[in-house]
Backbone as JSON Lines, residues from 0, in Angstrom:
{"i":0,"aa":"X","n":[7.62,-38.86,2.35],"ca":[8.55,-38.87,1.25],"c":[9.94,-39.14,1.8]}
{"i":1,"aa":"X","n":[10.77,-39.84,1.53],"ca":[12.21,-40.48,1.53],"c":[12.69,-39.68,0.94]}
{"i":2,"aa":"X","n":[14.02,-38.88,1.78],"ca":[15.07,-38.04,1.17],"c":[16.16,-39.08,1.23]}
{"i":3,"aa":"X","n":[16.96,-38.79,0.08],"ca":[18.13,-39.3,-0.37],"c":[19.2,-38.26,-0.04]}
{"i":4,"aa":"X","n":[20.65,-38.66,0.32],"ca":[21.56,-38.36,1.2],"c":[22.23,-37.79,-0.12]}
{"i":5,"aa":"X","n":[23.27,-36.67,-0.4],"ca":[23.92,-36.51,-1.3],"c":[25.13,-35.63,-1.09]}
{"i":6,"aa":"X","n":[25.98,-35.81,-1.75],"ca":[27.08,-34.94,-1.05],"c":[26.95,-33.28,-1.12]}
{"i":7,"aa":"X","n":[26.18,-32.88,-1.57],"ca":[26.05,-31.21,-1.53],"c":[25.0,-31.11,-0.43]}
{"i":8,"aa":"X","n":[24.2,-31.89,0.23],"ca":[23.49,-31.84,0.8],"c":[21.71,-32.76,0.51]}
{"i":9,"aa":"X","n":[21.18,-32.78,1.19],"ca":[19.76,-33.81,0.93],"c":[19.2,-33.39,-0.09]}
{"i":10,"aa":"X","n":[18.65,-33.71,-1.16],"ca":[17.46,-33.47,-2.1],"c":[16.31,-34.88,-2.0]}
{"i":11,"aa":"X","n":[15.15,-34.56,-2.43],"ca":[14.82,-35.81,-2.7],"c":[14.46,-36.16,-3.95]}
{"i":12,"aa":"X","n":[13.48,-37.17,-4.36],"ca":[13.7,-37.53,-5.61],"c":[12.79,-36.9,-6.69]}
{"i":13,"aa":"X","n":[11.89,-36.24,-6.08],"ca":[10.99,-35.6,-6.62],"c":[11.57,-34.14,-7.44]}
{"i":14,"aa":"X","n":[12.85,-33.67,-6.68],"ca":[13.44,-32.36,-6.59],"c":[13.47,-30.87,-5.87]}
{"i":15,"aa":"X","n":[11.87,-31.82,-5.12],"ca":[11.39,-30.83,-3.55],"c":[12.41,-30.52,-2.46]}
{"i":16,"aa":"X","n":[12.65,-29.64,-1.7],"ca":[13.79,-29.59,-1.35],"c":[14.98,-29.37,-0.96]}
{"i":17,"aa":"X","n":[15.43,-28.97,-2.1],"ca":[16.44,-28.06,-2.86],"c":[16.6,-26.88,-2.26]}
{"i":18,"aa":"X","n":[17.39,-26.16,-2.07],"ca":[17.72,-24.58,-2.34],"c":[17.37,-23.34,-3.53]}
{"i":19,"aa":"X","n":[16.9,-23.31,-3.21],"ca":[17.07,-22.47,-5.2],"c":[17.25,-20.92,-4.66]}
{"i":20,"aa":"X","n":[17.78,-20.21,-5.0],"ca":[19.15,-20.37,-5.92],"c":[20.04,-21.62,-5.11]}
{"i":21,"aa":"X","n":[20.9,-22.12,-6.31],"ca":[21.68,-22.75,-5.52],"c":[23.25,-21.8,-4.55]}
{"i":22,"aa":"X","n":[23.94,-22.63,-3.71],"ca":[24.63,-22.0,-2.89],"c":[25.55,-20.88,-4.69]}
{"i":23,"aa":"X","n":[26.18,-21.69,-5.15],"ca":[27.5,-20.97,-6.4],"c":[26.26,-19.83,-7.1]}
{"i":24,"aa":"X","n":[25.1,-20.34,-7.49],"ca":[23.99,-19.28,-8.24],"c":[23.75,-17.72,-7.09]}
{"i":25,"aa":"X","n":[23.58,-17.94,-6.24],"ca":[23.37,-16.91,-5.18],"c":[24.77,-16.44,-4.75]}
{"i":26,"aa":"X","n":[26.3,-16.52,-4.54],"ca":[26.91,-16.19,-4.65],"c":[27.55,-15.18,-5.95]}
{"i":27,"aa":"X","n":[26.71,-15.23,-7.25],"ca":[26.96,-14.61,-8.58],"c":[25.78,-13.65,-8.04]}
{"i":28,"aa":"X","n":[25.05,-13.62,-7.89],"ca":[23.71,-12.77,-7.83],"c":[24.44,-11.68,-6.67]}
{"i":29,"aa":"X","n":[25.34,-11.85,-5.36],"ca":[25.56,-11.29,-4.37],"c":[26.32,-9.56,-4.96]}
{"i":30,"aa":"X","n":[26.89,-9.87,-6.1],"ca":[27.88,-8.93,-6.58],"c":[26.82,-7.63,-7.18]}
{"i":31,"aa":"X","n":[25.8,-8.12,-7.43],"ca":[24.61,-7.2,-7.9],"c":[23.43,-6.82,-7.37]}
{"i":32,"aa":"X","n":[23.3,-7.52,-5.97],"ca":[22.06,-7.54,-5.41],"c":[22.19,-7.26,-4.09]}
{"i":33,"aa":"X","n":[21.65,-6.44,-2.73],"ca":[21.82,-6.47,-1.55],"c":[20.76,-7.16,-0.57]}
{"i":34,"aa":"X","n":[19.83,-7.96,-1.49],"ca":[19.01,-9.0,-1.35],"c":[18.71,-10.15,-2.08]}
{"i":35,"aa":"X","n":[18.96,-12.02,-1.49],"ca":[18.2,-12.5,-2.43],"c":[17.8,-13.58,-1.93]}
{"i":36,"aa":"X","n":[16.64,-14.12,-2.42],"ca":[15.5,-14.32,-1.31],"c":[16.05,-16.34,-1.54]}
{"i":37,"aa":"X","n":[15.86,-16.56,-0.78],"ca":[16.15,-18.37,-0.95],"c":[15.36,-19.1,-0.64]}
{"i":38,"aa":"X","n":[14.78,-20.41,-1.06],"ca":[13.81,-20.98,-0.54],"c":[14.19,-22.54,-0.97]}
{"i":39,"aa":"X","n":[13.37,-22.95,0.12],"ca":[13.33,-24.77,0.05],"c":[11.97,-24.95,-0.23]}
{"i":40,"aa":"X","n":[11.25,-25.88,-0.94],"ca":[9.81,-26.16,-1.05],"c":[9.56,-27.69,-0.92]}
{"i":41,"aa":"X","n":[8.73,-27.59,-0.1],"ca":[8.31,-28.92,0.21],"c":[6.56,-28.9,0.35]}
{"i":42,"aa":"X","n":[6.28,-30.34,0.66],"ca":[5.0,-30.86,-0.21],"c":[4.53,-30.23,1.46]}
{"i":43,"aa":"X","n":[3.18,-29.72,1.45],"ca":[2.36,-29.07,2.23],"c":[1.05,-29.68,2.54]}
{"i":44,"aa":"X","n":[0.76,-30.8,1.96],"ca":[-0.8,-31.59,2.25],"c":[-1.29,-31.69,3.17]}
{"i":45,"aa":"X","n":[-0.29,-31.96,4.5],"ca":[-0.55,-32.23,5.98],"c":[-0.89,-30.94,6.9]}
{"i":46,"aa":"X","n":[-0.49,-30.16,6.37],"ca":[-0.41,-28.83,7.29],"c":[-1.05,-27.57,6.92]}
{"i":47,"aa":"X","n":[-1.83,-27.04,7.88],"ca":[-2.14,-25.69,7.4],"c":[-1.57,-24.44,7.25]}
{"i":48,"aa":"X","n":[-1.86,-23.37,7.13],"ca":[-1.64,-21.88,7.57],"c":[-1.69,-21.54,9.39]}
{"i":49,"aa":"X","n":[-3.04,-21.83,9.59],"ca":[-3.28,-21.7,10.99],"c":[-1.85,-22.44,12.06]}
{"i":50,"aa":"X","n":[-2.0,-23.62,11.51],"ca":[-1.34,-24.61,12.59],"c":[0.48,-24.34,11.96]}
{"i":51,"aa":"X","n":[1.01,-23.97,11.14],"ca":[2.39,-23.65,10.87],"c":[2.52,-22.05,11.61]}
{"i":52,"aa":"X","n":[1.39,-21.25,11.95],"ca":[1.92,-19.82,12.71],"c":[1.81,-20.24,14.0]}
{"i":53,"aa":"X","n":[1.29,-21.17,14.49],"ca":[1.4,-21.59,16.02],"c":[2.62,-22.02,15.94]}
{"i":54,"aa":"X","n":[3.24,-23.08,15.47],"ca":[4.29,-23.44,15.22],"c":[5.83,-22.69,15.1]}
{"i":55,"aa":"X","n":[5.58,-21.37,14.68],"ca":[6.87,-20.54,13.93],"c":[6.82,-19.57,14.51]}
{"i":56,"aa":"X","n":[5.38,-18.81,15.15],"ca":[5.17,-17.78,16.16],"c":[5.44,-17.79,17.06]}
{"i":57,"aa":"X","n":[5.54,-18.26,18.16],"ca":[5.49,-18.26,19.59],"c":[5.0,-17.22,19.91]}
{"i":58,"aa":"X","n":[4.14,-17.17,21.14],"ca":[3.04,-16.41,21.64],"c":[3.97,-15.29,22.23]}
{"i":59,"aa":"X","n":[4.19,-14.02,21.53],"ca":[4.49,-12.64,22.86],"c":[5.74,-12.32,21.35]}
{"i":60,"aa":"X","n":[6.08,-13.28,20.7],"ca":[7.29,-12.71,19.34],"c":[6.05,-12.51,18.2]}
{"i":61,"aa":"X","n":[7.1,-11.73,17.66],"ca":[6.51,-10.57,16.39],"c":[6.33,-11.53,15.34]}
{"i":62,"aa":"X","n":[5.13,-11.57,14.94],"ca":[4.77,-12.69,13.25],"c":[3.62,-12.4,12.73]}
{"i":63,"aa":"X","n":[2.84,-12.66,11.86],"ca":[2.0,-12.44,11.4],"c":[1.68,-13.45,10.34]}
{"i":64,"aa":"X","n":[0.35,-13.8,10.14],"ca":[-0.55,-14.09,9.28],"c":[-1.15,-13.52,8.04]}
{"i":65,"aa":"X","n":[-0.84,-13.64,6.52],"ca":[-1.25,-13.11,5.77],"c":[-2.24,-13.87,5.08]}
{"i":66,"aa":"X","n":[-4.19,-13.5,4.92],"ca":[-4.18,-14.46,4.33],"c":[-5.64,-13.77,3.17]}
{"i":67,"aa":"X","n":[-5.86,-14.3,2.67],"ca":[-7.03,-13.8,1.79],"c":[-7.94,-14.67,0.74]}
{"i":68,"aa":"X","n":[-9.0,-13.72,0.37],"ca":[-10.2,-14.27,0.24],"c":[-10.58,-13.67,-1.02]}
{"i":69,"aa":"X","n":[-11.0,-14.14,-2.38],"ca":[-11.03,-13.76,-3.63],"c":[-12.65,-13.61,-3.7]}
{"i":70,"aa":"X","n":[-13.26,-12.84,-3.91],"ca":[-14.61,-12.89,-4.51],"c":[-15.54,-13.46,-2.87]}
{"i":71,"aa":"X","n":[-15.01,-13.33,-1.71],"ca":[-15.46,-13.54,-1.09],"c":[-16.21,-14.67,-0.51]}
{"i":72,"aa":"X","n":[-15.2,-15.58,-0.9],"ca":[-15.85,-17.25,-1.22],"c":[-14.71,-18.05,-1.16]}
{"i":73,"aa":"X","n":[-13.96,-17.66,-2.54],"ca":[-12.39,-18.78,-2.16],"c":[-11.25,-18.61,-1.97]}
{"i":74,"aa":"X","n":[-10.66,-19.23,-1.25],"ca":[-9.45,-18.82,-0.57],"c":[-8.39,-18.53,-1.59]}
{"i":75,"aa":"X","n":[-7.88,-17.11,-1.49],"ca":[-6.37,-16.64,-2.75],"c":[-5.74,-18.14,-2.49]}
{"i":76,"aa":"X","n":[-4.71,-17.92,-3.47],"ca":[-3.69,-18.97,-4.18],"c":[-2.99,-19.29,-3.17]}
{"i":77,"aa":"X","n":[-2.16,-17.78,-2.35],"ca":[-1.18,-17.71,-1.22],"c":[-1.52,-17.37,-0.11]}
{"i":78,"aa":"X","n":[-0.74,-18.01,0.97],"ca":[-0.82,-17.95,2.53],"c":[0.61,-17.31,2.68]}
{"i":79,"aa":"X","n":[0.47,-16.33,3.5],"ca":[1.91,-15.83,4.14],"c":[2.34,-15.68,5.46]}
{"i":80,"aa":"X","n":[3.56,-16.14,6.1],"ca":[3.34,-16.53,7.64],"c":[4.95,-16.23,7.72]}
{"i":81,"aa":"X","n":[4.91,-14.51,8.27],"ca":[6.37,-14.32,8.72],"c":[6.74,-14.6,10.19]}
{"i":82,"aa":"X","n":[7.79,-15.78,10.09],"ca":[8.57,-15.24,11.56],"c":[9.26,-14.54,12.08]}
{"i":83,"aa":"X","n":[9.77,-14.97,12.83],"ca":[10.98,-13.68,14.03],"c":[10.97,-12.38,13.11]}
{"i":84,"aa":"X","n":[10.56,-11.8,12.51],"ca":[10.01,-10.85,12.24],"c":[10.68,-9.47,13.18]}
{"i":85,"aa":"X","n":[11.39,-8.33,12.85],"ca":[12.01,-7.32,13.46],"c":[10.84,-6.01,13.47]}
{"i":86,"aa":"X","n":[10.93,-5.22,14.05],"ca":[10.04,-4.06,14.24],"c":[11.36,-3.05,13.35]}
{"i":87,"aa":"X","n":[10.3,-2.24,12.09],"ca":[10.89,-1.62,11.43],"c":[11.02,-0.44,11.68]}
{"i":88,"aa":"X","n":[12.23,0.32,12.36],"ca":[11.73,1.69,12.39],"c":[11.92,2.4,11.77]}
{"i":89,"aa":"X","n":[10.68,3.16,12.11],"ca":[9.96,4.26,11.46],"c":[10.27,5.68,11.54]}
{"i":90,"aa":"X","n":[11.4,5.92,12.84],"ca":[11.73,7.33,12.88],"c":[10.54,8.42,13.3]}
{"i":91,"aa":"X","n":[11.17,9.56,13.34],"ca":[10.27,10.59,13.45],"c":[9.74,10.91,12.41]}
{"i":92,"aa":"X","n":[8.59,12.02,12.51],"ca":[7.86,12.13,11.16],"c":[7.39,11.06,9.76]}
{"i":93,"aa":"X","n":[7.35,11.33,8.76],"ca":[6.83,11.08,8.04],"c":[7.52,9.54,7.91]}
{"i":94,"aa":"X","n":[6.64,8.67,8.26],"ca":[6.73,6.85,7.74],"c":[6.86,6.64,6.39]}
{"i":95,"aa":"X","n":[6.7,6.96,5.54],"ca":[6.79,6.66,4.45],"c":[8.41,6.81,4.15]}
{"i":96,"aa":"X","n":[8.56,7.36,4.61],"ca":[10.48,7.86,4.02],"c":[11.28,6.41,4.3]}
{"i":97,"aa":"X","n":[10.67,5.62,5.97],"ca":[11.2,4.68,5.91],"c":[11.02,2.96,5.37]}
{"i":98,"aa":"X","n":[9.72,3.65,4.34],"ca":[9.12,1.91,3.73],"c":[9.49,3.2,2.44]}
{"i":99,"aa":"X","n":[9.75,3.53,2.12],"ca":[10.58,3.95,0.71],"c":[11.77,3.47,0.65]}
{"i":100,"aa":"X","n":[11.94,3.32,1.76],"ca":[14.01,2.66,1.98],"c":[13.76,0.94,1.56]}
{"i":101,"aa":"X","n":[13.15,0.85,2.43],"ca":[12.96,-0.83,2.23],"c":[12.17,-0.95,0.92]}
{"i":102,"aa":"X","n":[11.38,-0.41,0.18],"ca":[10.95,-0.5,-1.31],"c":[12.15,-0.6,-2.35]}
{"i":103,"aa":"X","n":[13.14,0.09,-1.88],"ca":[14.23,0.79,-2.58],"c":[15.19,-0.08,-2.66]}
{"i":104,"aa":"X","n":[15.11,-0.97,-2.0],"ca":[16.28,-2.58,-1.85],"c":[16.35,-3.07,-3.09]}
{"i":105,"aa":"X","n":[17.32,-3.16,-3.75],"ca":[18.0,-4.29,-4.61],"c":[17.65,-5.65,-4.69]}
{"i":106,"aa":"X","n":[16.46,-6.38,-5.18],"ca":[16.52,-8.26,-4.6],"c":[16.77,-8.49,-5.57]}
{"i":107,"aa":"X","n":[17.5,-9.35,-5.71],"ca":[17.42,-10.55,-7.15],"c":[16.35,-11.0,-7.56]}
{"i":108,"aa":"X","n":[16.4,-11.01,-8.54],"ca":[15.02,-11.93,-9.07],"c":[15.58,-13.64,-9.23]}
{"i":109,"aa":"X","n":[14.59,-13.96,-8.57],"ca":[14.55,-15.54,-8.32],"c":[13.53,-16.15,-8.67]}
{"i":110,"aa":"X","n":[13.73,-17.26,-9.77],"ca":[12.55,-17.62,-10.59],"c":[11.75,-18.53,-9.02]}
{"i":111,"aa":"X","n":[10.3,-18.5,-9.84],"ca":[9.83,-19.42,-8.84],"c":[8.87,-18.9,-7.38]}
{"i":112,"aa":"X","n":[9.18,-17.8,-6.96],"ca":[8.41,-16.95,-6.01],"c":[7.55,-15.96,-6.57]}
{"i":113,"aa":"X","n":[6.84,-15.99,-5.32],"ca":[6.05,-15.11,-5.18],"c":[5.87,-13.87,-5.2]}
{"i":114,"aa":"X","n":[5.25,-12.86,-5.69],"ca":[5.24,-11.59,-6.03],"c":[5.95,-10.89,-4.66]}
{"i":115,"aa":"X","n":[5.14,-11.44,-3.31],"ca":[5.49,-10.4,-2.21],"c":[6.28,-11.98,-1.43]}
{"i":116,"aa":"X","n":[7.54,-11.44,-0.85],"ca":[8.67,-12.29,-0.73],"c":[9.57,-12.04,0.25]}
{"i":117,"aa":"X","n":[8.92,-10.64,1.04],"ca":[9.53,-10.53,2.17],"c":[9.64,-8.65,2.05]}
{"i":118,"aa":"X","n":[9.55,-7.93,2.95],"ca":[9.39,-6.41,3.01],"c":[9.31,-6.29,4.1]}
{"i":119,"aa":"X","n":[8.15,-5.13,3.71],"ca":[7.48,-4.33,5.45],"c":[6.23,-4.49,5.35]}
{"i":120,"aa":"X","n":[5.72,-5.38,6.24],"ca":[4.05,-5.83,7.19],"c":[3.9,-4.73,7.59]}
{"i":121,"aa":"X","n":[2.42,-4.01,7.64],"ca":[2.21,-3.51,9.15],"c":[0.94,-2.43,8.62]}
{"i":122,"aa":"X","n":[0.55,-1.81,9.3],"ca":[-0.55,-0.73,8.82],"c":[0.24,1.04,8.88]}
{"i":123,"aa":"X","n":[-0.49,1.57,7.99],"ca":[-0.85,3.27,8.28],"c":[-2.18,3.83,8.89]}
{"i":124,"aa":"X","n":[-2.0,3.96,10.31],"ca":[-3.08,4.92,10.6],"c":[-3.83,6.07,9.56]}
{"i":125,"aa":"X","n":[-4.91,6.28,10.12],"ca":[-5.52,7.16,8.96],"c":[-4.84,8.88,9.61]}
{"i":126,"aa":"X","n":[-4.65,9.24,10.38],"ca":[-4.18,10.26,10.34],"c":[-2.75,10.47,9.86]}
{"i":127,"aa":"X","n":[-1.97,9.54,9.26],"ca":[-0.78,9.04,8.3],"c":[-1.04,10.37,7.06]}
{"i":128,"aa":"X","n":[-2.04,10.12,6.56],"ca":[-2.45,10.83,5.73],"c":[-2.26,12.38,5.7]}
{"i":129,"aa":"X","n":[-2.06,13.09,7.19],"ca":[-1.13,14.34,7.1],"c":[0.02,14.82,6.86]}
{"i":130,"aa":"X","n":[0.7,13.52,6.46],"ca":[2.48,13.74,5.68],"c":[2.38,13.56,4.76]}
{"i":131,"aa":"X","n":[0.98,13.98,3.7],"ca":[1.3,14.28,2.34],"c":[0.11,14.73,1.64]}
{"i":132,"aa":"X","n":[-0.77,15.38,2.94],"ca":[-2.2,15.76,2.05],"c":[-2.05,16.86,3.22]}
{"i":133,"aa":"X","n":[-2.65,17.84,3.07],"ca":[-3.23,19.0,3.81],"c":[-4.65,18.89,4.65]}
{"i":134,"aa":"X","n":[-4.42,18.76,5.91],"ca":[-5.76,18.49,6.63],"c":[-5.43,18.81,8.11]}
{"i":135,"aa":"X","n":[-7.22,18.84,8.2],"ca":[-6.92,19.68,9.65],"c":[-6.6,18.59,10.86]}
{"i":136,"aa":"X","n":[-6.2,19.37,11.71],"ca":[-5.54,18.78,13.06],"c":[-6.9,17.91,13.03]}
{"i":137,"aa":"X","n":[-6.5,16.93,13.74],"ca":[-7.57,15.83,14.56],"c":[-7.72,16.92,15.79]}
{"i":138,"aa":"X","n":[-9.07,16.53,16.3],"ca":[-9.55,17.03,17.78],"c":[-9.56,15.84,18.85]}
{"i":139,"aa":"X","n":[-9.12,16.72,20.12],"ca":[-9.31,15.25,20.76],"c":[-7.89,14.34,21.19]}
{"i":140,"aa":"X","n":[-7.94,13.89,21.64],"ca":[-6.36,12.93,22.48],"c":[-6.5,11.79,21.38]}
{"i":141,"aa":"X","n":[-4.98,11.85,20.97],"ca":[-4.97,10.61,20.1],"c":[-4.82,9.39,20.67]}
{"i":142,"aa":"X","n":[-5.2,8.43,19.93],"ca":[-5.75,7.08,20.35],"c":[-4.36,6.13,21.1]}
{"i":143,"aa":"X","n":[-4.32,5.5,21.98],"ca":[-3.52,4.9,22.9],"c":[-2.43,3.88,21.99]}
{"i":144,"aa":"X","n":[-2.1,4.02,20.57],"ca":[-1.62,3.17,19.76],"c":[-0.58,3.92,18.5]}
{"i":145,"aa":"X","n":[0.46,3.48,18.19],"ca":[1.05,3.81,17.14],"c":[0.67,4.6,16.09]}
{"i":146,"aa":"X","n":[0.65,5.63,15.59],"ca":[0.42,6.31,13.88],"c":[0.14,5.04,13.1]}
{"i":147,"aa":"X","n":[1.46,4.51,13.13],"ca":[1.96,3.52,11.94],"c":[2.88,2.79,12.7]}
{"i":148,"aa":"X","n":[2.98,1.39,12.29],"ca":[3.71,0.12,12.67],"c":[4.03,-0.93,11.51]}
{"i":149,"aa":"X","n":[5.32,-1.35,11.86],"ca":[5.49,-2.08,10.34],"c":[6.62,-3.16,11.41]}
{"i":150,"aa":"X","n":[6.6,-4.28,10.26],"ca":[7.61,-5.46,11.07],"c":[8.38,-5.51,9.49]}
{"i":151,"aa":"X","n":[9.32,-5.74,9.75],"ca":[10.8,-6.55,8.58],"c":[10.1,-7.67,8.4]}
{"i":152,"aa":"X","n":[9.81,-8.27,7.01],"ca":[9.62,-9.63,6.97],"c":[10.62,-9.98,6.1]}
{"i":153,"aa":"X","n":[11.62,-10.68,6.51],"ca":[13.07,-11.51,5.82],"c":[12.77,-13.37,5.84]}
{"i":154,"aa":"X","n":[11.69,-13.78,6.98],"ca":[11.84,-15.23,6.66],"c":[10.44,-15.98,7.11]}
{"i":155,"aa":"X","n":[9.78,-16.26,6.0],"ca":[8.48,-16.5,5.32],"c":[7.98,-18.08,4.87]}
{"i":156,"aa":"X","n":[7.31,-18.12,5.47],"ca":[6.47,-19.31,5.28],"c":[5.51,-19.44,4.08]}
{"i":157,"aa":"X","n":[5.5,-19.76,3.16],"ca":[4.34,-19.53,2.06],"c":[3.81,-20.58,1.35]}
{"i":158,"aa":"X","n":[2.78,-20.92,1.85],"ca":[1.52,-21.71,1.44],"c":[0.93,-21.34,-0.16]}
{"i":159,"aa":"X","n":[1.15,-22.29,-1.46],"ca":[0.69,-22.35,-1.87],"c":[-0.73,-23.45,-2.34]}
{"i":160,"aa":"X","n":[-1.72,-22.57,-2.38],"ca":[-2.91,-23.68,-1.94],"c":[-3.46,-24.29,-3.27]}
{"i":161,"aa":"X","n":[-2.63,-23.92,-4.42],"ca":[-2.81,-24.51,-6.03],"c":[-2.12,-25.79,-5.62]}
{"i":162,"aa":"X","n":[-0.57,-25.68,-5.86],"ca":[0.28,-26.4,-6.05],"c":[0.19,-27.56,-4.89]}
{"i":163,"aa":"X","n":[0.03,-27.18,-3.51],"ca":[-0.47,-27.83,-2.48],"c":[1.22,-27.92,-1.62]}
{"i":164,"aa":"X","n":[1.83,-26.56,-2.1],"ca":[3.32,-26.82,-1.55],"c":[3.97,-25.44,-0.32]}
{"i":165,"aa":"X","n":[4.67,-25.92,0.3],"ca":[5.24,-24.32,0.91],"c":[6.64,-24.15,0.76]}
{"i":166,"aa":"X","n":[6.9,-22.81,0.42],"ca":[8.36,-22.58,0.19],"c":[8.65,-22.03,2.0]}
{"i":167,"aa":"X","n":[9.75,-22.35,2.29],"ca":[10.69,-21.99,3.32],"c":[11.1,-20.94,2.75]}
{"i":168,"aa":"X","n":[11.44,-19.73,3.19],"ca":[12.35,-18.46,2.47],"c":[13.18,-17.51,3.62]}
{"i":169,"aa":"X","n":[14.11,-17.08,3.08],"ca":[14.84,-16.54,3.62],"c":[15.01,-15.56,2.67]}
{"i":170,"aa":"X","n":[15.6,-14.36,3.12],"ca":[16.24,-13.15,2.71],"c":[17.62,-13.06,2.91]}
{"i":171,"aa":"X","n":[18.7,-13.29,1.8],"ca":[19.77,-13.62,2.08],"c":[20.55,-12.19,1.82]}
{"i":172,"aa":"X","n":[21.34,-11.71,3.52],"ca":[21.82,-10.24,2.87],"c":[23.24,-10.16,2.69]}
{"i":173,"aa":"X","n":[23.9,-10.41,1.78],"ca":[25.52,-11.14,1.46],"c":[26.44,-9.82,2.16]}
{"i":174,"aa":"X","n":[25.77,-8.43,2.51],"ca":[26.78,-8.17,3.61],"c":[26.52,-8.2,4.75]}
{"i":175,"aa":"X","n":[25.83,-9.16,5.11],"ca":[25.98,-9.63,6.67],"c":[26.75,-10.73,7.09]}
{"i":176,"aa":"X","n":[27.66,-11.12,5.73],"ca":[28.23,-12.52,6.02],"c":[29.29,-12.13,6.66]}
């Protein structure tokens, strides 16, 4: 596809591209929001899921692969592929206090995305489950690995496998400017 040159910057003719929000739209949103998510979308035919996390991952940095399987047969709608990706911490005690914080964020709503658009990746161990249920001690040396681990996902790759398109996204945090 041929992009056309324009003075605010490239679009092409299709309207793939783009920014959305635009730069003046996301500047109005900043006064109310301490998140808002931005994306470029472009046509995706050539490329997979697999082969864009080789690409955006580099082997030994923090990313992940989101991907799923409906009825056990066909592939969900969405692919999700965070990069540079931050390790969220979790603090002492109870994990949840700190993916309540990040639940608790302000985003704009931005037409056009996806339900999940950037958060906290990561798992809860099953012994997690003692910061808010009553149970007995585990026996035994705990296992050589984290409780719980979570990564920041602010900038997202997302494969839609309807439309046949991927949005670029970012998490735009207007007081970090």
């Amino acid at each position: 596809m041929r992009e056309q040159s324009t003075g605010a910057g490239s679009a092409s003719r299709s309207g793939l591209a783009r920014c959305t929000p635009s730069r003046e739209a996301a500047r109005g949103l900043a006064s109310e929001f301490a998140l808002i998510p931005v994306y470029r979308e472009v046509l995706a035919d050539m490329l997979t899921p697999v082969r864009a996390y080789t690409l955006l991952c580099p082997p030994g940095e923090p990313g992940f692969l989101l991907e799923s399987v409906e009825g056990g047969e066909r592939l969900a709608r969405y692919s999700f592929i965070g990069a540079q990706a931050r390790a969220l911490e979790l603090g002492e005690g109870n994990p949840l206090d700190a993916l309540a914080s990040v639940a608790g964020e302000q985003t704009a709503p931005v037409r056009g995305i996806p339900r999940f658009h950037g958060g906290a990746v990561g798992y809860l161990g099953y012994e997690t489950a003692r910061h808010f249920e009553r149970l007995p001690v585990a026996q035994g040396a705990a296992p050589p690995m984290p409780e719980s681990a979570f990564l920041r996902a602010e900038d997202l790759a997302v494969f839609d496998h309807v439309t046949r398109r991927l949005q670029l996204l970012t998490i735009h945090r207007p007081d970090r400017e």
